[in-house]
C-alpha positions, 0 to 999 in steps of 0.5 A, a space after each residue: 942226889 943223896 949219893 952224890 951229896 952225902 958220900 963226900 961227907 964219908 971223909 968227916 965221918 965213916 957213917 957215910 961210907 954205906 952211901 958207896 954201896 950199891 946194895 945198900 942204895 938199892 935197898 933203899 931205893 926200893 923202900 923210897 919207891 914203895 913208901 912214895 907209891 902208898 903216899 901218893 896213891 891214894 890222891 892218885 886215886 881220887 884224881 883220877 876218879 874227879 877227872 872221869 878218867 876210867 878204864 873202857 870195857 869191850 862190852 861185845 865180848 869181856 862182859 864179866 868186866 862190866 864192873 870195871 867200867 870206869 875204874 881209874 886208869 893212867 895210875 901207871 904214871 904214878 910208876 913212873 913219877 916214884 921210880 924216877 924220884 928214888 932213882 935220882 936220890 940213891 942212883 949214881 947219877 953220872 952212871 950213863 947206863 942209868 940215863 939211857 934206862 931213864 930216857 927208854 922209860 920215860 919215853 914210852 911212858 909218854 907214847 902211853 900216855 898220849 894213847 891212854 888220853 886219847 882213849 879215857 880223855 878225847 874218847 878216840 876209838 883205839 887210840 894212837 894209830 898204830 902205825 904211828 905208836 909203833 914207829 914211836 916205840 922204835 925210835 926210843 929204843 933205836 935211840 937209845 941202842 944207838 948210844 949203847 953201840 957207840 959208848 961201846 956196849 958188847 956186841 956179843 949175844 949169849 945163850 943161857 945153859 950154854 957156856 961157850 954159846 955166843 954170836 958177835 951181831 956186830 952192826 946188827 946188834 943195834 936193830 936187835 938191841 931195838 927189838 928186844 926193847 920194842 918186844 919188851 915192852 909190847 909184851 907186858 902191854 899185852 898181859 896188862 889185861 886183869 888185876 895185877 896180872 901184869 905187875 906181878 910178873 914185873 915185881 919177879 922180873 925186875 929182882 931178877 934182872 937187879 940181881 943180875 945187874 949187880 952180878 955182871 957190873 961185879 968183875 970178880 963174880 962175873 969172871 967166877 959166873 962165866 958172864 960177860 962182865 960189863 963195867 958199871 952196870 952194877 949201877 942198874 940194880 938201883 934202878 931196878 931195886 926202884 922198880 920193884 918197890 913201885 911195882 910192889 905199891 902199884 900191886 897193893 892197889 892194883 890187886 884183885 879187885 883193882 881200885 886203879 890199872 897201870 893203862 900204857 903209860 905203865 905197861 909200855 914204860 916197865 916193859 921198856 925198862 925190863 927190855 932195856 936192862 936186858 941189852 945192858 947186862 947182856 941177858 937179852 936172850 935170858 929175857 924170854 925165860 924170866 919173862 917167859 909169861 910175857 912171851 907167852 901172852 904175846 905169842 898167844 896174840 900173834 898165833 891167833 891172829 895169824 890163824 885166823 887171817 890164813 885160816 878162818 880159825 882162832 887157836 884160843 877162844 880169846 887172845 891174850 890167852 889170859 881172856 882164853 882161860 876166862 872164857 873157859 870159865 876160870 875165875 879171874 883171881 885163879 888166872 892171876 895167882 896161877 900166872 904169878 906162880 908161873 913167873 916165879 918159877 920162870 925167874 928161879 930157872 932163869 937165875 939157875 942158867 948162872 951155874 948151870 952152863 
């Protein structure tokens, strides 16, 4: 809304010309989130805490978790709310590509909300069926991969460390578009599991992908870099710029020892994003080396559940593996830093594919 009230009066002044660019608006809307995530935190907090709505511990296996029984949970739609907020002060809001990111985020953010109460609220066991929350995540994500194919996004797949790797999926790109939404999303739902284990990797994730938002909506660069140039996607470094500043909040109060967790209607809503931005700059096969720490913590689930029904064995003494290395006895902040470590490095490689092709 401040771009588009404030960028016309750049004609009575030139002070308002800065409204124009994507960095300064993205810079702000990083500050808009982080600011707003301090204020309403703490009121969150204690809301959550007069409404009895705490985190539910699996008491036959996490028993070093006993202590977070009860803390707050759902403080993901506290992500939501900020980063919404900023996006409709400094985004271009006539910029389809911010409505489409909008509409994946909010809708798996209400599918998680609808699990996360009737788990912490109604104290339905398990939630959501999964059938039905799984055919919800993939109606959002078809849904928005329909409107991309018909405003006529690229069907062309990249590879990264190759310059002239590149398949045209044609009709296919819309199932695949999907996928790599609904994986997202799934992914970081899974590495949500210790504090800020998942919100870190975000915060890298996101700089990465704001980055590359800007990089491919830039025609000059994109021709100089040897990426597809998507026009106006550049538009979505303001997006995530918004999501790096909530993360960033949400972290100063998720951090070891959580005074408050993300619940579904964060993971599911930021993992859909993450996805979503990969579709649009034309990054998605990038997405599992920047969110190569997601990839392996949803890996991990699949490996071991596939071991254990075709062979009785389980391949780590947990699944996710970040309960695997607790098991073996690695302090929980050790976990924490050791994966965001892991992330960072991740999100550097990730940005080298850039040149090196």
């Amino acid at each position: 809304m401040l771009y588009h009230f404030l960028f016309p009066l750049a004609k009575y002044h030139t002070i308002f010309n800065v409204f124009q660019y994507i960095t300064f608006r993205t810079i702000y809307a990083a500050l808009t989130a982080l600011v707003l995530s301090f204020i309403i935190g703490p009121y969150l907090i204690e809301r959550l805490k007069k409404m009895n709505v705490g985190e539910v511990v699996r008491k036959d296996v996490l028993t070093n978790h006993l202590s977070k029984e009860g803390t707050p949970t759902m403080g993901g739609a506290m992500i939501l709310l900020v980063v919404t907020v900023s996006v409709f002060l400094w985004a271009n809001l006539t910029n389809a590509y911010v409505w489409v990111v909008i509409f994946v985020t909010v809708g798996l953010g209400a599918i998680g909300f609808v699990d996360d109460y009737s788990k912490v609220v109604t104290r339905k066991k398990g939630g959501m069926r999964g059938g039905v929350k799984l055919a919800s995540q993939v109606a959002v994500a078809l849904a928005a991969a329909i409107f991309l194919y018909h405003i006529n996004i690229s069907t062309v797949v990249t590879v990264p460390f190759f310059k002239d790797v590149a398949v045209d999926l044609k009709y296919f790109y819309v199932p695949f578009a999907a996928l790599v939404i609904v994986g997202a999303s799934n992914a970081v739902n899974l590495t949500d599991g210790l504090d800020g284990l998942a919100i870190g990797p975000m915060i890298m994730a996101a700089g990465t992908y704001m980055l590359l938002a800007y990089l491919v909506g830039h025609v000059k660069i994109a021709n100089y870099l040897h990426i597809i140039y998507v026009p106006r996607a550049g538009e979505l470094a303001v997006f995530a710029g918004a999501m790096v500043g909530a993360s960033l909040g949400f972290l100063w109060f998720n951090t070891y020892p959580a005074q408050v967790f993300m619940g579904d209607v964060g993971s599911l809503s930021l993992g859909g994003a993450l996805g979503t931005l990969a579709v649009i700059t034309k990054n998605e096969v990038l997405l599992l080396v920047v969110g190569g720490l997601f990839v392996v913590e949803a890996l991990s689930v699949i490996f071991q559940v596939a071991s254990f029904k075709f062979t009785g064995k389980r391949v780590f003494a947990m699944a996710p593996i970040h309960h695997h290395y607790e098991l073996k006895g690695w302090p929980e902040p050790k976990i924490i830093v050791r994966f965001w470590i892991i992330s960072i490095i991740l999100a550097l490689v990730a940005i080298s594919t850039l040149k090196i092709r």
